[in-house]
N, C-alpha and C positions, 0 to 999 in steps of 0.2 A: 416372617418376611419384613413387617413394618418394622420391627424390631433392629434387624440387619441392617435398612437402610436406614435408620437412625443414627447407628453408630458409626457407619461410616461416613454419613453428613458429616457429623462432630469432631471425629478422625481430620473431616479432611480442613474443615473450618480452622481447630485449632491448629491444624498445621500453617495456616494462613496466614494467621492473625502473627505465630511467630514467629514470619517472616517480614511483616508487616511492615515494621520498622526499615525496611532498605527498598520499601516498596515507592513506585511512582507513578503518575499519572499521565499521558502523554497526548493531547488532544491541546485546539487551537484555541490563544489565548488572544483577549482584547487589543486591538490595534498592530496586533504580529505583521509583520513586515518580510520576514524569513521564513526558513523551511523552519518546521518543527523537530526538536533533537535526534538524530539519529541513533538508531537501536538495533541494525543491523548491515550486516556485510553490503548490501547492497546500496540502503540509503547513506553511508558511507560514500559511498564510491560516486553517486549522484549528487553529493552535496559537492566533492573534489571536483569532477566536469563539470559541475556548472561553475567552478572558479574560475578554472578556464578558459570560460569559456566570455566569463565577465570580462578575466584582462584582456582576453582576444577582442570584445569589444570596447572596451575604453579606448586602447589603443589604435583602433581602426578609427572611434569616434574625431579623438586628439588628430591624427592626420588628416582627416578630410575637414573638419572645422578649422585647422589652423592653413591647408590649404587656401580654402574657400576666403579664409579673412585675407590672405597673401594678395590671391589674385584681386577681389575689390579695390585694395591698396593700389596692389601695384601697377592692374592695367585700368584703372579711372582714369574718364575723362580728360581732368585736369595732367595726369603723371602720363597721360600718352595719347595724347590728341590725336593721333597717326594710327589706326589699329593694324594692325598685322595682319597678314591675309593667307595664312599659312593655313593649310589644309591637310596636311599630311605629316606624319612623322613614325618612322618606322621603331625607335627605340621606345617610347612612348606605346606606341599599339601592343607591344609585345609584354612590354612590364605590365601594365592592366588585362594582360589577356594570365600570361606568368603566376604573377604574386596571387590573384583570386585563386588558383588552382590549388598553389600551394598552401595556403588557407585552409582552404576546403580539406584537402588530403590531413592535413596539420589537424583539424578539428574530427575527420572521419576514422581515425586509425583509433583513439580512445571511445568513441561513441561505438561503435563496431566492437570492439572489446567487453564493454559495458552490457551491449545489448545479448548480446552472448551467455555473459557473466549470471545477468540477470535470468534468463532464458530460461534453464531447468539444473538441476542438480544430479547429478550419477552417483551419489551417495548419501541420498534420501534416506530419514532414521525412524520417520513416520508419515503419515499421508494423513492428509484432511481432507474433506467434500466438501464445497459450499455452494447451494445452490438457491439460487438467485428466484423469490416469489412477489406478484404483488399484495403486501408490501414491506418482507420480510425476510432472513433466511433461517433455510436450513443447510444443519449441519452431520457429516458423519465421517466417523474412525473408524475404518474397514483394517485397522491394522491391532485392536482391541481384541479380534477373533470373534468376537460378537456383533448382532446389531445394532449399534448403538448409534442413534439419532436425536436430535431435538433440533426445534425451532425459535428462532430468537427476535424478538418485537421488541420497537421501541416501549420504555415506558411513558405513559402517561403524564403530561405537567404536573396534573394536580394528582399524582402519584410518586413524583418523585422524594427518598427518604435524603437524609443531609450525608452529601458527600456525590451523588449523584448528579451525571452533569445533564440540562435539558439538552432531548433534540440528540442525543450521544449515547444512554446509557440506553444498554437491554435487561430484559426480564431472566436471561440467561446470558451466559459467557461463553466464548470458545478459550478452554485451557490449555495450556501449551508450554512444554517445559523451554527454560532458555538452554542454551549451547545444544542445541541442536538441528540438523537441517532437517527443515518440514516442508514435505512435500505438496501444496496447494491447486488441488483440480477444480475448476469453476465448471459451471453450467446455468444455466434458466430453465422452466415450466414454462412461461409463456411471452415475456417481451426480455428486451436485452436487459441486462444489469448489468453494475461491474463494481468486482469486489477491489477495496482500496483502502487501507493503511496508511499513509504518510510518514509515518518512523519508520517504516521497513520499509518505503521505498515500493510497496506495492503494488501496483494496480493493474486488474486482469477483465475484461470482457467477461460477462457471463453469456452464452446466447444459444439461445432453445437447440437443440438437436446436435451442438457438440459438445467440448469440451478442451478447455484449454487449461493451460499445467505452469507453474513457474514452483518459485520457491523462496522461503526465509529463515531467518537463522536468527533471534533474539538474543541480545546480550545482557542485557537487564530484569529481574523481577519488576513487577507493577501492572497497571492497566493501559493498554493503547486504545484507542478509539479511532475508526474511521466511517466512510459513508458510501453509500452506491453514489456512484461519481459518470452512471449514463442515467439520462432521463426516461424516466421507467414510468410516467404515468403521474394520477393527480400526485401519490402521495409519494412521489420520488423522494421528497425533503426530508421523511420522515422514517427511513431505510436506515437506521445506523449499525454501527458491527461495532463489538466490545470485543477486543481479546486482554486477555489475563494472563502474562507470564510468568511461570510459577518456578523454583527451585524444582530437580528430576525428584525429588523426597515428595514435593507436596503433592505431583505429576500423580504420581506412583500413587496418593491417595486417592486423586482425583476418580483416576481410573477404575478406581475399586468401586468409592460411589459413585462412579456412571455405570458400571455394569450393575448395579443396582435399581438404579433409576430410570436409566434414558432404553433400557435395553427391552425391543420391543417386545419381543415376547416372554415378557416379565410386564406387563402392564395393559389392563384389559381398556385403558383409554383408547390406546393406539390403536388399535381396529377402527376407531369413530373417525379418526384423525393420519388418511393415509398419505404418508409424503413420498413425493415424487423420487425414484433412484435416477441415481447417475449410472449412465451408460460403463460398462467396466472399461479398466484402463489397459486390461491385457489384451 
């Protein structure tokens, strides 16, 4: 058995390593100012409304500050000692009642889209579990055919090897091939969490006794990093999520050494160390 999961570590390593070379890393960088690059269909589509959503404000801003400086100007003091006493105007009430609406409509027909868009997939090619602990998760692929779970912790400062980022990296990965739609079901054991990526755009509540579902589609090999993004208690800050987007070649190795590894009833740990299931989704 030692022997099996040996070779399929090695299988899956050197499959890795020579993918390597087109691999990247994707977590937030000193004085960033922007989103972090997008890597999928969705945070795509969220970087595009919020352009949007920025010209819709500059342009609102430019009108009511070039307003604002008109009138100073033009009804001062000095340019019109005489104030006007006008109290009503009916074209006036209707353009400010008008133009906001359509705004509003103008900005809700793409966000309603989006939210949709983002919502859930009807052509899901795998499912994930992630469920939300303090102050860690776990994770499982109910689509492996096996049970295949593990739990992922931050590492340690004074444990981190070079290339490891603090505060980000885990002791395990969730691996995940690119081009394909993955189906993401969140949960908790006992306070809320909420799992969250920033290159894909993801971010889901995790919260004790249900279960929420969206989904992502990676377009890149390399590492994403992200964080439990609700406040979950002392050690919220210290919650991170690693996922690894692999080529379906290295996937396909992966899987082999997880059903070696992670697969419970193939390891007499697991008994010591029972994790929490998620409710089924059927």
């Amino acid at each position: 058995m030692l022997k099996k999961k040996l070779t399929a570590l090695a299988v899956f390593l050197t499959t890795i390593m020579i993918g390597g070379g087109v691999a990247m890393a994707q977590a937030p960088k000193e004085w960033q100012m922007g989103f972090q690059e997008a890597h999928s269909p969705t945070m795509e589509r969220i970087i595009s409304f919020n352009s949007i959503l920025f010209w819709i404000c500059v342009a609102m801003s430019i009108f009511v500050i070039s307003l604002m400086v008109y009138i100073i100007f033009r009804f001062s003091a000095k340019r019109n000692p005489t104030p006007s006493k006008t109290s009503h105007n009916s074209l006036i009430e209707v353009l400010w009642t008008v133009i906001p609406v359509i705004i509003l409509v103008a900005v809700a027909i793409p966000s309603f889209r989006l939210l949709y868009f983002m919502d859930r997939t009807s052509e899901a090619e795998m499912t994930i579990k992630a469920i939300g602990q303090q102050w860690f998760w776990t994770y499982e692929y109910p689509d492996l055919g096996e049970d295949i779970s593990f739990d992922a912790f931050m590492i340690a400062e004074d444990e981190l090897e070079e290339g490891q980022i603090r505060l980000l990296a885990t002791d395990e990965s969730v691996v995940v091939p690119i081009d394909t739609n993955i189906r993401l079901l969140v949960t908790a054991t006992d306070v809320i969490h909420a799992w969250a990526i920033p290159s894909f755009g993801v971010k889901v509540d995790g919260i004790p006794g249900r279960v929420n579902e969206t989904w992502f589609r990676v377009d890149a090999e390399g590492t994403y990093y992200g964080q439990c993004s609700e406040l979950c208690g002392k050690d919220h800050a210290f919650m991170p999520i690693q996922v690894k987007a692999v080529s379906k070649e290295a996937y396909a190795e992966w899987v082999a050494y997880a059903k070696e590894e992670y697969a419970s009833n193939d390891s007499d740990s697991d008994a010591d160390q029972p994790v929490a299931r998620l409710a089924s989704a059927d």
